[in-house]
N, C-alpha and C positions, 0 to 999 in steps of 0.2 A: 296469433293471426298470421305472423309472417313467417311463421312452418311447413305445414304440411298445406294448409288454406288453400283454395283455389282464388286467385283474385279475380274480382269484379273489375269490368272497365271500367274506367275515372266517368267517363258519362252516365252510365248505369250507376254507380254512386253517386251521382252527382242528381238524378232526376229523385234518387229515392233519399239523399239528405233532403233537398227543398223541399221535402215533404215532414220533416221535424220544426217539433216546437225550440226556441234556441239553448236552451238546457239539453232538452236529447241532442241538436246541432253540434254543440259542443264536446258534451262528451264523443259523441262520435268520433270527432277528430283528434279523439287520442289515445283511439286503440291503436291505430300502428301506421307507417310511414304514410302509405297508399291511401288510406282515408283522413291521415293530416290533408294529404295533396290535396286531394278532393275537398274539403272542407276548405281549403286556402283560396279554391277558386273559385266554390260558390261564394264563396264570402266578399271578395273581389269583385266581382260579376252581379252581385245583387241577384242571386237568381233563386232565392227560397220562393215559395209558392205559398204556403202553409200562416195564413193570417196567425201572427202574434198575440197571444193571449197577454194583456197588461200586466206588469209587473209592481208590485211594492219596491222601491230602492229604500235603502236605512241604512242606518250604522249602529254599531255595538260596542260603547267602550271595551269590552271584554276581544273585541275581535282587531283592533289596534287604530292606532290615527290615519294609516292608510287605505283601508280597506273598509269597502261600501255590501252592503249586502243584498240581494235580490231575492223577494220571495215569492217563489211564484203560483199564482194561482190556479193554474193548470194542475202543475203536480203539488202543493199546499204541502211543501216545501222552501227551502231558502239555502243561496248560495253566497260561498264568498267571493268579492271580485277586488283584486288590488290593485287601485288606483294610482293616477299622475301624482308628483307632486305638485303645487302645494298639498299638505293633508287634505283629506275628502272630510274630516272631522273639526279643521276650521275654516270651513268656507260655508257662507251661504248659499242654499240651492233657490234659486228664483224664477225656475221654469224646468220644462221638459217638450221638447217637441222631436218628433221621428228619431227617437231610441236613445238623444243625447239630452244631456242635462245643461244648462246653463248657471255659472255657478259665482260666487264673487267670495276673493280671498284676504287676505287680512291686512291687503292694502288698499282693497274697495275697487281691487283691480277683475275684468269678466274672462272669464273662459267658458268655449264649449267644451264637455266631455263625453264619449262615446262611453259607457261604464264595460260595454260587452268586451269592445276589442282594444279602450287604453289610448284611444286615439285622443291628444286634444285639440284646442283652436287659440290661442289667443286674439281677443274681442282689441278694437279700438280703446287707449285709456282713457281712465272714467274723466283724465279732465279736458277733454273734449267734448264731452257734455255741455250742454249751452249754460246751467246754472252752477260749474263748478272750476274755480282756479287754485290753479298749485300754490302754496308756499313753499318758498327754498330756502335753504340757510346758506352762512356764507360760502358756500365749497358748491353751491347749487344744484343737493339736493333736494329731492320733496321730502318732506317731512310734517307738513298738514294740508288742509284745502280750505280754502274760504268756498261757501257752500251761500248763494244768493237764495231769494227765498221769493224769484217773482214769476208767472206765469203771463202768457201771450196776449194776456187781458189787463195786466198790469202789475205791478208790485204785492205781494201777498203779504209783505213784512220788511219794512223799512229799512234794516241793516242786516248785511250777512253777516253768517253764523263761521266760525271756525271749529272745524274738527279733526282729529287724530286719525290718520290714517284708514286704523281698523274698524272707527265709527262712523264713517259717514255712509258706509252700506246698508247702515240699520235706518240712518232717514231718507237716505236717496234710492232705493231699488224697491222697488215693488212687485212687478211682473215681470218675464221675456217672453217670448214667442222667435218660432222659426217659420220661414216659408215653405223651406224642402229639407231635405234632408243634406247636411253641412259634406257626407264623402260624397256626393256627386259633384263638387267642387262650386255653384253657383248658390247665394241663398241668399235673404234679408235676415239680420236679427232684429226685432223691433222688441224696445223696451218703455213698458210705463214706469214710471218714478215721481217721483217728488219734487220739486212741490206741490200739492195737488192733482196727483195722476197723471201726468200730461206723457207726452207720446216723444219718443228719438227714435233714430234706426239707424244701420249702418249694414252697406252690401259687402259680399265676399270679398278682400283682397281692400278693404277699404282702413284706412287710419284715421278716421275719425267719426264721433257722432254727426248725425245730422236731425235738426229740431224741428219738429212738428207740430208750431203754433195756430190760430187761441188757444183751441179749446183743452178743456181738461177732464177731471172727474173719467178716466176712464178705468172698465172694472176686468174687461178680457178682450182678447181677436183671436181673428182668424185668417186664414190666407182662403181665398178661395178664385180661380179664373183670373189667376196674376193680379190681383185686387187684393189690400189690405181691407179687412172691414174691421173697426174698434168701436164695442159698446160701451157708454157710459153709465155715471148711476142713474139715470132716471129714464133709462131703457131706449136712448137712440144711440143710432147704428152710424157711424161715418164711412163712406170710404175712399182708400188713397188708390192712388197709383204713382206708387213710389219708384216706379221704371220709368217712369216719364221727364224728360228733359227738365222740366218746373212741375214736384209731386203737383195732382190734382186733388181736391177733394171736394164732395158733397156728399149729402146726407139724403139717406134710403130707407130710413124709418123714423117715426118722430116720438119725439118725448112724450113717455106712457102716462103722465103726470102724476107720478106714484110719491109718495115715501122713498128717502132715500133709502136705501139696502146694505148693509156691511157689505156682503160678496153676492155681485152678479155676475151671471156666467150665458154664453149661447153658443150653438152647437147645430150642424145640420145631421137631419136624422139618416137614416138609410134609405130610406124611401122619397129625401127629397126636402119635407118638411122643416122649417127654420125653429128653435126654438127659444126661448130665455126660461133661465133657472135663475131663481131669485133664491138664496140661502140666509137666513137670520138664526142669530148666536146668542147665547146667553152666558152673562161671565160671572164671577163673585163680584163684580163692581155696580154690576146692574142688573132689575131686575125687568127689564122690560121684553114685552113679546108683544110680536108683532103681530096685527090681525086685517084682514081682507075683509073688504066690504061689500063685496061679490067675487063672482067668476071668468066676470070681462072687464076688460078695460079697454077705452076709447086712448086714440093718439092721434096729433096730429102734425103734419109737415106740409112746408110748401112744396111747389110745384118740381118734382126733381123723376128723375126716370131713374126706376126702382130695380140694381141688380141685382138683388138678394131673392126678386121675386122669378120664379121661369117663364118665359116671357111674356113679361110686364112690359107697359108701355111708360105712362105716366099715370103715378097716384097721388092722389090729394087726401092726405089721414083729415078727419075730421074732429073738430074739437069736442070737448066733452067728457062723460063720465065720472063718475064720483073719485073712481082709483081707491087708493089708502089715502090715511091720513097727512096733513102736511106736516113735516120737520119742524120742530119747536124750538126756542130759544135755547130751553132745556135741554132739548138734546144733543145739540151742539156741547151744550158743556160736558153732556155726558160722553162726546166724542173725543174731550179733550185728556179725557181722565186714564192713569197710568196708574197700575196695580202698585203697592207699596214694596219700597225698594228691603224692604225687612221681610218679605215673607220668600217663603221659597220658590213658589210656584203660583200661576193663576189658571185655576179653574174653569173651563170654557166649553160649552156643548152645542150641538146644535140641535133647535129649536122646534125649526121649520124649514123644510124644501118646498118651494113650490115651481111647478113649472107648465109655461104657456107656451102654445102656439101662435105664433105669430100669424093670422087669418090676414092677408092683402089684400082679398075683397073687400072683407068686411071693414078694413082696414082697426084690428082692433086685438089685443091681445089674448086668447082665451086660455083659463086655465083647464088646463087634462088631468085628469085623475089617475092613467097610466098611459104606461111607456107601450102596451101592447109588449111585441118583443124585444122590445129596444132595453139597453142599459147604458148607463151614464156614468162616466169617472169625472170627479168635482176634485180639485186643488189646486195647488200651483204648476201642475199639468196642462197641457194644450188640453180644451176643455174635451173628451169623447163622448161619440154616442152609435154603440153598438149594434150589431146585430147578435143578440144571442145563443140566435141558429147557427152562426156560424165560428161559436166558440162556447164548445161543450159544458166548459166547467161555469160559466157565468150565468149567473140564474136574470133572468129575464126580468122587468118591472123594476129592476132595482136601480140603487143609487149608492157606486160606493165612492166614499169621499176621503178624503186628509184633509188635513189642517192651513186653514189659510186667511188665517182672521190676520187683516190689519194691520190694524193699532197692536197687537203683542207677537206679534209674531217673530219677529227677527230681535234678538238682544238677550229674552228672556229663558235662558238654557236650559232653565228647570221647568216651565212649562209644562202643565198635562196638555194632549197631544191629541184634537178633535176629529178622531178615525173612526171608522163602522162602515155597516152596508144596511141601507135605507131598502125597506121592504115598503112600497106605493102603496101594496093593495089593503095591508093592515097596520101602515105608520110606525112598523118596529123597527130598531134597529139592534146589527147583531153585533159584534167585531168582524174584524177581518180574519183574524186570527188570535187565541186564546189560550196560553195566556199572551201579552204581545211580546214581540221580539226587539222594539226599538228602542233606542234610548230617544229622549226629548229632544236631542240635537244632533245636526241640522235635520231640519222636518224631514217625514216622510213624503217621498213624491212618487205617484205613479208613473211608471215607464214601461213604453213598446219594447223590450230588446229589439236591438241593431245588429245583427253581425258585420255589414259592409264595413270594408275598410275603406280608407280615403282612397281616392285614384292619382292623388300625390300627396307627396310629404312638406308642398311649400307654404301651409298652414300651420305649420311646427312654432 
């Protein structure tokens, strides 16, 4: 190319890269000096055009401890990308929001990672968490945490716990979430964790957690009009405003008085509409499935102005409705139960998808039968929900997911690994890919590619 070639101006390559998916973006910028250039400064600039088709991120013992792989659905294919240290092979991934990962390493300590461009963040440490303190030895360092076990409503468990460094990831983290994207330099990270779901977060340039008491039981968020909103299990909606002098919060939808759910998730659609996805699992440990006793469900909430609705004034959810069934003593115990530490792996599938529209008139949840065009990514990914049209290769109606059960999710390396694509219209599901390419550990998470790099380096 840099022979005989005529060059293109850097802005004419520049209007016709932002018009690649970040696999073609990439290679582009390594055919030769002039489209490195180009590629360096759309990438700087944020200025691709061209909506990102979601990505599978994995790893492969075969392909080494630092290096993460992306496989993308567009071209159903897969690339390699080699990561920061620590390994990408012993860290937890516990979120994905706008093209970076959020990950935790083998001191229970957080980072964001960029996987496109290698960028990282180091997070607030984890014992600025409200329920976790260092232990030091006599030279003063850490060397464990005493890990408390109470929530904003009261003590959950009489005496804390002490754990080793590289295990208290596996009881403490659950979820993260971002607001924007971490290279425009401004963001929240909000994290659910343990004990009992409950909510922290910590802004750009910040050194510590900050705790976000009572309540608990939460199952995903969302950022939406500089508002935090976090659903919990029994399908209400809170939200913050974590920019505010004293966070605010109150609640904009009200508990659907369901059955509790393994993994709930919610999501606005393209078109506007709010939704909840309620997803149920079945493991070798139990054999229950879960069943609905209609199509709607009634909810109710006090008196609160509702901004998840377009403009809504004030609603009153009314009480009512059968729902599902209520949580049992029994199942409680059956929440408490861990696969046996003799076997290799636990077996886990899922079930059931179901997913509602949240109706604010009617003030009640109903369930849909399809997505129309819309498609939905379910895991420990910001929750999506697509427009089909306008990403070719994504089949429409569907539902594709990873794994993101609970109770096994983080600790057990050998784990089979709860992936496919959920077809609405006939209940099938397919793989993603066949035979698969992952190993069990750390999960698979879907991601946007990112090319942006950071707009400075004092995240380092």
């Amino acid at each position: 190319m840099e022979g005989n070639s005529p060059e293109l101006p850097q802005d004419v390559l520049m209007e016709i890269f932002a018009l690649l998916e970040v696999p073609d973006l990439v290679r582009a910028g390594s055919v030769c000096s002039s489209w490195r250039a180009s590629y360096i400064s759309l990438c700087k600039l944020g200025g691709y055009k061209q909506a990102q088709t979601p990505c599978l991120l994995y790893t492969s013992e075969s392909a080494g401890e630092n290096v993460a792989c992306l496989y993308s659905l567009a071209e159903k294919r897969a690339y390699k990308l080699t990561m920061p240290d620590p390994p990408i092979r012993s860290r937890y991934i516990i979120g994905s929001s706008y093209g970076w990962i959020i990950t935790a390493d083998e001191r229970s300590e957080l980072h964001l990672v960029n996987p496109i461009t290698g960028d990282q963040i180091n997070l607030p440490t984890v014992t600025t968490i409200e329920q976790v303190k260092p232990i030091c030895d006599d030279a003063g360092v850490v060397h464990a945490y005493e890990y408390s076990w109470y929530t904003g409503g009261g003590h959950y468990c009489p005496s804390p716990s002490t754990y080793s460094l590289g295990l208290l990831r596996k009881y403490l983290f659950w979820k993260a979430f971002l607001s924007s994207d971490p290279s425009m330099g401004d963001y929240f990270v909000v994290l659910i964790h343990n004990p009992q779901a409950q909510l922290s977060f910590a802004r750009a340039g910040s050194d510590k957690w900050t705790w976000l008491p009572p309540h608990a039981d939460y199952m995903d968020c969302l950022f939406e009009d500089g508002l935090l909103y976090a659903l919990n299990s029994l399908g209400e909606v809170h939200a913050f405003d974590l920019s505010a002098p004293t966070v605010t919060q109150k609640s904009v939808v009200g508990e659907a008085k369901t059955y509790i759910r393994e993994n709930m998730y919610f999501a606005r659609t393209p078109c506007g509409d709010l939704l909840q996805i309620w997803r149920s699992l079945t493991t070798n440990t139990d054999d229950c499935v879960d069943q609905m006793d209609g199509d709607v469900l009634q909810f109710d909430l006090d008196e609160y102005e509702d901004d998840l609705e377009q403009g809504s004034e004030h609603v009153k959810w009314s009480a009512g409705g059968d729902g599902l069934k209520p949580k049992s003593d029994e199942d409680e115990d059956d929440d408490n139960l861990e696969p046996d530490p003799n076997t290799d792996s636990l077996e886990s599938y899922t079930n059931m998808i179901e997913v509602f529209k949240v109706d604010f008139c009617a003030k009640m949840l109903v369930d849909i039968s399809s997505l129309g065009n819309s498609v939905l990514f379910l895991g420990h990914n910001q929750t999506l929900c697509l427009n089909a049209d306008a990403y070719p290769q994504l089949k429409s109606n569907h539902i594709y997911f990873t794994d993101d059960y609970s109770l096994y999710l983080f600790g057990w390396k050998k784990n089979h690994r709860d992936t496919g694509v959920l077809n609405l219209e006939n209940d099938s599901v397919e793989p993603i890919v066949s035979p698969e390419l992952w190993s069990n550990w750390p999960v698979p998470v879907w991601v946007i590619p990112n090319p942006r790099k950071m707009i400075s380096a004092s995240h380092d």
